[in-house]
N, C-alpha and C positions, 0 to 999 in steps of 0.2 A: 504494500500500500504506500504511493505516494505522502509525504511529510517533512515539513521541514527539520533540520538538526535543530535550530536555535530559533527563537523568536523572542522580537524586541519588547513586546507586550503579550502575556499568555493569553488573556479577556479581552481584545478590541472591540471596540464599538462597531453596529453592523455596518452603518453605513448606508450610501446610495447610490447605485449604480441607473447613470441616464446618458442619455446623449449616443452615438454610436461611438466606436475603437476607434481611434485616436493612433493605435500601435497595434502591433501585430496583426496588420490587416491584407499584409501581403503579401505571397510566398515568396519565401525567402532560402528554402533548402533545396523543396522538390519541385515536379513540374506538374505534383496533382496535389487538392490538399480539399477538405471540408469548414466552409467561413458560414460560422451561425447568423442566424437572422433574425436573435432576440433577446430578450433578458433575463436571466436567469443564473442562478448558483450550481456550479455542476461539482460531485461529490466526486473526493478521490476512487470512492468506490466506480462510480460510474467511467471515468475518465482510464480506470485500471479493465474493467471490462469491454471498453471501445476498444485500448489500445490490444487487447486479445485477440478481438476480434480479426481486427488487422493483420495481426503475424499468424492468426491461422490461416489464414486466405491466402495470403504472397508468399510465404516459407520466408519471410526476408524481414526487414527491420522499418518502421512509418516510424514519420520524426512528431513527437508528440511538443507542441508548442503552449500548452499551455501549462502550469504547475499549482494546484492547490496550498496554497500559503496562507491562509486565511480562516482561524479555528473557527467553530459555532461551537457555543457553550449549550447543554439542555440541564435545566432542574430531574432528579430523577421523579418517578411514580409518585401521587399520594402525600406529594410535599405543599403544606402550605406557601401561601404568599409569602414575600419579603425574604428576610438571612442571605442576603446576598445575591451572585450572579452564582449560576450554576457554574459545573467543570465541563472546559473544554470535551466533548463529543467525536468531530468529526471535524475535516479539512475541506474547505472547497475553493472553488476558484470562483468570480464574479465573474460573468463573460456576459459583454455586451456584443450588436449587433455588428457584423463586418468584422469579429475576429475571426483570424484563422484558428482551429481546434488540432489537425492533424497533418501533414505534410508526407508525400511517397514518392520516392525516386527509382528507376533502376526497373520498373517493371511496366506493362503496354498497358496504352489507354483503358481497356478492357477489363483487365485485372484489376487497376487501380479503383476503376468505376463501382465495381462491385463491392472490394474491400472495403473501404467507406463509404459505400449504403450498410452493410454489417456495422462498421460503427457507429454509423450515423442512428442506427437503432436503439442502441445499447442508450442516448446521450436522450435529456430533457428537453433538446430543444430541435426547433426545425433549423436543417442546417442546410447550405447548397455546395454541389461539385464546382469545385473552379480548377483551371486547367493554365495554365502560364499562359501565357501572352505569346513567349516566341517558340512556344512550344511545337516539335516538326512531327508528327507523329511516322513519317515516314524511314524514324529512326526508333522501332519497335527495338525493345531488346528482347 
């Protein structure tokens, strides 16, 4: 599971995620990649069974762009109001619209198309294929 070694604050504030990605909105490794087109918190959990999905389909290795660094804290069961914030739970990332989620190089149109639609399953939010710009497809590997 995805998690950072060290964090500067254990309990942050949730926060507000608006506007669209500002950054990582453009591939930058491979010449296929999956860019979401919404708002939403995506859990290590989730982001670990996309990235599965991925390398079961290709035999090979999707460059995963995004990293959960961001706790959520939950009160457990049965617990009244007040005494504090809960403990830390789970990790997620905040992903806004026009990020890129996954990136795949090294393998055909085809392949990749399919691989993340399997991820793209696994993930909360609607996502779309995007494909490079100077991408030649006539260089199948």
């Amino acid at each position: 599971m995805l998690q950072p070694r060290r964090l500067k604050y254990r309990r942050p504030a949730k926060g507000v995620s608006k506007g669209v990605a500002g950054r990582g909105n453009q591939l930058a490794f491979g010449s296929f990649g999956i860019k979401s087109l919404e708002t939403k918190w995506i859990t290590a959990r989730q982001i670990e069974a996309a990235r599965v999905a991925v390398t079961r389909h290709m035999q090979r290795q999707g460059q995963i762009r995004i990293f959960p660094d961001k706790p959520i804290t939950k009160k457990p069961a049965d617990v009244r109001m007040g005494k504090g914030k809960g403990s830390p739970e789970a990790y997620v990332f905040p992903i806004t619209p026009g990020r890129i989620i996954f990136e795949v190089e090294g393998v055909s149109y085809d392949i990749a198309k399919e691989a993340l639609r399997l991820a793209a399953q696994k993930l909360p939010v609607t996502t779309k294929f995007v494909v490079r710009r100077d991408y030649d497809p006539t260089q199948n590997v």
